[in-house]
N, C-alpha and C positions, 0 to 999 in steps of 0.2 A: 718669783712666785707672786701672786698677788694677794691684793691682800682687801678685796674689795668687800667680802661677807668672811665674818668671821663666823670660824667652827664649820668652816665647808668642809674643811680638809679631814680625811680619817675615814673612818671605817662609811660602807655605802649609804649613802644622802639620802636616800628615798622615804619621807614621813617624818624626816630629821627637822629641828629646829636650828635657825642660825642668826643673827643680826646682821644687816647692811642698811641703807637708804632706799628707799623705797620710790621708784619712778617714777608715780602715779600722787602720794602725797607728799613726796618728800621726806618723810619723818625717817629717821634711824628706827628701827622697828623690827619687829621680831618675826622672820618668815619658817612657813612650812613649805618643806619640798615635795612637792604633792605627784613630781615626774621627774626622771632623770633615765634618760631613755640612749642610748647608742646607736649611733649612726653608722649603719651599715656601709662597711668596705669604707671607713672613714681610720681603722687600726693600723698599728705600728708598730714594731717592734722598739723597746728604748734598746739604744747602745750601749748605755752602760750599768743597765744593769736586766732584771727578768723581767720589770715591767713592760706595760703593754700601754701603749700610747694612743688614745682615741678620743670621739668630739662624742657630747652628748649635747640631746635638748633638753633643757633643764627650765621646769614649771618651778616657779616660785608663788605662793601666796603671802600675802600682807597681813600679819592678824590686826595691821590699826585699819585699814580702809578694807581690806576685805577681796582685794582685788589683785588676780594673776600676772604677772609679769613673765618673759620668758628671752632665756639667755642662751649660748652657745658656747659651752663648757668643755677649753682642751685638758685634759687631764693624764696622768700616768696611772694606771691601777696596778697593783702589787698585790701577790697574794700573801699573806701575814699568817706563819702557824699559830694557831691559839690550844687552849688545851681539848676544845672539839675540836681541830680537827685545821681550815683553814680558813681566814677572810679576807673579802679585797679590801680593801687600804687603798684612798684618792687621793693625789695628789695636782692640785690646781697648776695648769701653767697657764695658759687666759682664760679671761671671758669677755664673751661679744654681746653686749643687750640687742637684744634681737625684736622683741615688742616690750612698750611702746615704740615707737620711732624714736631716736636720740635728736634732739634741738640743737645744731651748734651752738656753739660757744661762745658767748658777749664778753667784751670788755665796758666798763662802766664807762657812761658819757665824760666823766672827766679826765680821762684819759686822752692824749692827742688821737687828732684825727686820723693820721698813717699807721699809729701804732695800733690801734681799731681795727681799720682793716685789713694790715696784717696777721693779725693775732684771727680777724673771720675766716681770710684764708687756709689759713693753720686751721682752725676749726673746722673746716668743711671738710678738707682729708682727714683727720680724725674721726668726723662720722661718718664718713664714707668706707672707715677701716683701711686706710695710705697711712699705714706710721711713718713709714721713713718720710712721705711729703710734709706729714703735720710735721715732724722731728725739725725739718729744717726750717720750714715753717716757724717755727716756735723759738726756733733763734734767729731768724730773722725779726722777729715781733723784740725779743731782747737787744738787739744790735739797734734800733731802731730807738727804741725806750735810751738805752746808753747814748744816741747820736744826742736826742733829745736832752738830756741831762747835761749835756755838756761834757760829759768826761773824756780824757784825754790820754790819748797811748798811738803808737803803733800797730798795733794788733787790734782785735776783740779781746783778749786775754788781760790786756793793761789795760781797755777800757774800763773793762766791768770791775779790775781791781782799784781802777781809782773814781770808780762810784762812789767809794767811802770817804774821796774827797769834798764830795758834794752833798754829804749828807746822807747817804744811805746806812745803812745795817749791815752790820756782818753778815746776817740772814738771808737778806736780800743778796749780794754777792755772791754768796754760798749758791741760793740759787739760780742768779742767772748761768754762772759757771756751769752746773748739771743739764741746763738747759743747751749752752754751748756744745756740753760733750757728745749732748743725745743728736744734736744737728750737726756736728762734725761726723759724729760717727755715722750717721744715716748718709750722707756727701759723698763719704770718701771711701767707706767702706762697706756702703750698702747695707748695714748692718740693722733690723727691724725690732724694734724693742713689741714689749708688751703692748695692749690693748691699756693698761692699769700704768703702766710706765710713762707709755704717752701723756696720760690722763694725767698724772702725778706733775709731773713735769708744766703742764698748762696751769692747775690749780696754784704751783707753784709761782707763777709769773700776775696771774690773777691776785694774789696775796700780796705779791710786791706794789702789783699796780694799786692796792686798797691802797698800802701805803705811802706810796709816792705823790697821788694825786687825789684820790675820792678823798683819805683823811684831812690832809690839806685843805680843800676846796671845801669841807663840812669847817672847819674853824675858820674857816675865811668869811663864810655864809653866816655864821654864829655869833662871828666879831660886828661884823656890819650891820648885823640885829640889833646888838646891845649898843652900840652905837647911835643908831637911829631912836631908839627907847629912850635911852640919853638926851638926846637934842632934843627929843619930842617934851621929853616931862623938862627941860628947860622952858622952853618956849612957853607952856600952860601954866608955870607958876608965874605968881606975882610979882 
């Protein structure tokens, strides 16, 4: 399930308030659902249970910048007795941001050059809506990070667990591993994750790359400051 606006989930959206990030500012902010409309001969029955499985278009407004956004909401509806009588009940399985246009996905200049444009590639099937391509994609961008690092194994599996020979975090480990399984699993068994899963999975690799090389590269920058400030006010005294 995703989990990208919270308080989507539950009884019908329409005029509802909920929190997510905001495409347009940025800001985590508080939106009204000012449309949540079903898409004809877009329904389904769920298998396992009475609900009814279908795509809505879903207007968002931003109460910080004041401006609509608009998503593509698969959802399961159930009808729920209440003491009137009955209501539907929504249950999120993805969302597609559908306006503005989605901007692939950067890795920061300090990051190597191949793992860059791997991790664009990856990017590009992600906003193009190719999970399983960005999936592999995206561990590809990790195999690549791990060549780079050094670490050693047989596999990908004992690379990325002897990351932590080189200095990495359990975290990070942790998740290149998720990243591995989503691009194993997308390879071998075709299997298509979320819209939010993918997403999770990138953010994930983006967070390692903060740490691997941007923070690094920021005290490397920071030392050779103080350095220089150093020599400088040498030089100017007496």
């Amino acid at each position: 399930m995703t989990s990208r606006f919270a308080n989507l989930n539950g009884y019908h959206p329409s005029n509802r308030t909920i929190g997510g990030e905001c495409p347009h500012c940025l800001r985590h902010a508080t939106f009204t659902v000012s449309s949540h409309a079903d898409l004809s001969g877009s329904s389904r029955k769920e298998e396992e249970s009475d609900g009814i499985v279908s795509k809505y278009l879903m207007i968002l407004l931003c109460q910080w910048c004041r401006k609509n956004s608009v998503y593509l909401r698969e959802a399961v509806c159930r009808q729920v007795p209440t003491a009137q009588g009955t209501r539907e009940v929504f249950t999120t399985i993805d969302i597609e941001q559908v306006w503005p246009g989605k901007a692939p996905r950067e890795l920061a200049s300090e990051a190597p050059e191949v793992v860059r444009e791997v991790f664009a590639e990856a990017a590009l099937a992600e906003t193009a809506g190719a999970n399983r391509l960005a999936g592999i994609g995206y561990r590809a961008t990790v195999e690549q990070i791990v060549k780079e690092r050094g670490a050693s194994g047989k596999n990908l599996f004992e690379r990325i667990s002897d990351l932590k020979s080189v200095g990495a975090t359990d975290e990070i480990v942790a998740a290149f591993h998720e990243a591995r399984f989503v691009g194993n699993d997308a390879a071998h068994d075709a299997l298509a994750y979320s819209t939010d899963e993918i997403a999770d999975v990138a953010e994930l690799i983006n967070e390692a790359v903060l740490v691997l090389y941007v923070q690094p590269a920021q005290r490397a920058k920071m030392a050779a400051q103080r350095a220089a400030r150093r020599a400088a006010a040498k030089q100017s005294s007496p």
